[in-house]
C-alpha positions in Angstrom: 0.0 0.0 0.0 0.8 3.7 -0.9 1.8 6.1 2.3 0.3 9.9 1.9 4.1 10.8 0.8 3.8 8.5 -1.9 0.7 9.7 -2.8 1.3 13.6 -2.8 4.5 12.6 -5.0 2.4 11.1 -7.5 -0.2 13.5 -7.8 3.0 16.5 -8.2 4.3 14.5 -10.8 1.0 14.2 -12.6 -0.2 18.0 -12.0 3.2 19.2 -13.4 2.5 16.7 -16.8 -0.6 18.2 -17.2 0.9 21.6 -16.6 3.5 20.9 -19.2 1.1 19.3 -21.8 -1.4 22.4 -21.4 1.6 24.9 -21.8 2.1 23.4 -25.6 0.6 24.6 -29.0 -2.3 22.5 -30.7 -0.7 20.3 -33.1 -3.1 20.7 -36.3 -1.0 18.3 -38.1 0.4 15.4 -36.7 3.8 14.2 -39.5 4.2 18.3 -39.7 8.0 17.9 -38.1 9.5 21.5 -38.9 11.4 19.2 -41.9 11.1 19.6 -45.3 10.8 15.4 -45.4 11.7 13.4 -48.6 8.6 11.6 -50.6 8.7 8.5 -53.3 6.4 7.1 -56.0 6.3 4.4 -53.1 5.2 6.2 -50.4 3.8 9.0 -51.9 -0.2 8.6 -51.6 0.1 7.1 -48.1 1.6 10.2 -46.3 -0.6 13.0 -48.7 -4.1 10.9 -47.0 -2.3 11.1 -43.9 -2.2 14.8 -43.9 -4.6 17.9 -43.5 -2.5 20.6 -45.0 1.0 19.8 -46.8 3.2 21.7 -49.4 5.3 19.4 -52.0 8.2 20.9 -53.8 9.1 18.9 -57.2 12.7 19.8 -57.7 15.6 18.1 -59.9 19.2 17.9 -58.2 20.4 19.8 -61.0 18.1 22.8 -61.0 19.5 26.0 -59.4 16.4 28.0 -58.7 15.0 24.6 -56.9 18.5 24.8 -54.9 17.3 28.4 -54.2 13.9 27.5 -53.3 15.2 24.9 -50.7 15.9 27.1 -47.7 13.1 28.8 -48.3 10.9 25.7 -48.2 13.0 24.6 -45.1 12.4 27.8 -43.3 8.4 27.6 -44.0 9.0 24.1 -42.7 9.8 25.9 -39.1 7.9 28.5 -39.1 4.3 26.2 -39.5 5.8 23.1 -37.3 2.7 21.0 -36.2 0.8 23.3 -38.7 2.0 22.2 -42.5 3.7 19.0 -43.5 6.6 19.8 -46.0 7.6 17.4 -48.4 10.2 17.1 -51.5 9.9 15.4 -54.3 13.4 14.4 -56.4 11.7 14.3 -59.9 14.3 12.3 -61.7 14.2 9.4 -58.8 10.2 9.6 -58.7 9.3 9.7 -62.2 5.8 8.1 -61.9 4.3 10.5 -59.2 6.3 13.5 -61.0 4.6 12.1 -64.4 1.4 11.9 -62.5 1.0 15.5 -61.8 2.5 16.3 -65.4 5.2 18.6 -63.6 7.5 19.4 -66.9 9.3 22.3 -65.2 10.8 22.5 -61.7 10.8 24.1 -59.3 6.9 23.3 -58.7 5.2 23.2 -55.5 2.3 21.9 -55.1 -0.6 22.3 -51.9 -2.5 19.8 -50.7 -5.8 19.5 -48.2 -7.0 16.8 -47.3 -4.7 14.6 -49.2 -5.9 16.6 -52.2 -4.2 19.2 -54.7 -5.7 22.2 -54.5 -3.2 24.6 -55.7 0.1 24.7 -57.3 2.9 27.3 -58.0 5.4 27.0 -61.0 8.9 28.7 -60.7 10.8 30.4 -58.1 8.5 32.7 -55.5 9.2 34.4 -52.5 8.7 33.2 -49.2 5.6 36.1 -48.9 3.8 34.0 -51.4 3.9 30.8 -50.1 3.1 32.1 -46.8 0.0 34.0 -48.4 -1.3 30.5 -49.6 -0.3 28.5 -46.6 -2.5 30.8 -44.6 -5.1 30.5 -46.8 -4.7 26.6 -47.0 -5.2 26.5 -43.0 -8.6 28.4 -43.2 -10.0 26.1 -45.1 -11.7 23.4 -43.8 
């Protein structure tokens, strides 16, 4: 059996969990890591169901405005942790999916709700823009 001591020491250690758990933000979305996280034609459709809101960046190795965009996506990743899922897509290793959504030029990011494509972006943008449409991607429902 439990003394009082024992007891009270439990009952600390759960009130500051609770504390602590109450203290952090809503997570809104679950695999949003603060990572821009790589994507596959294998596992490609499984992680865009498994998300509310995600941005996917189709780039090539060799493209320099995609080597441009990728800090940019990477700090977006940050800013919206537990908000946005970011993902890359390496269009010469994923030909299938890249095929799928007919990307022919890169840098193209596309936005996705619900596991859905609901917007995309050709070419190099500024950071302003795709912050504009991520904002507008979490107000929808």
């Amino acid at each position: 059996m439990l003394s009082d001591d024992d007891l009270k020491e439990i009952r600390r250690r759960k009130m500051e969990l609770m504390m602590k758990r109450a203290q952090q933000p809503e997570v809104l979305e679950p695999m949003a890591n603060g990572l821009v996280n790589p994507l596959y034609d294998s596992d490609f459709w499984t992680k865009m169901q498994n998300t509310k809101t995600a941005m996917v960046d189709f780039y090539g190795e060799w493209c320099m405005p995609c080597k441009t965009l990728a800090p940019i996506m990477a700090q977006l990743a940050i800013d919206y942790e537990g908000e946005v899922y970011f993902a890359k897509v390496d269009i010469d290793r994923n030909v299938r999916i890249a095929i799928h959504f007919g990307v022919q030029s890169v840098p193209m990011v596309f936005a996705f709700k619900n596991g859905t494509p609901v917007h995309k972006l050709p070419g190099l943008r500024r950071y302003d823009d795709y912050d504009i449409l991520i904002s507008q991607l979490l107000k929808m429902q």
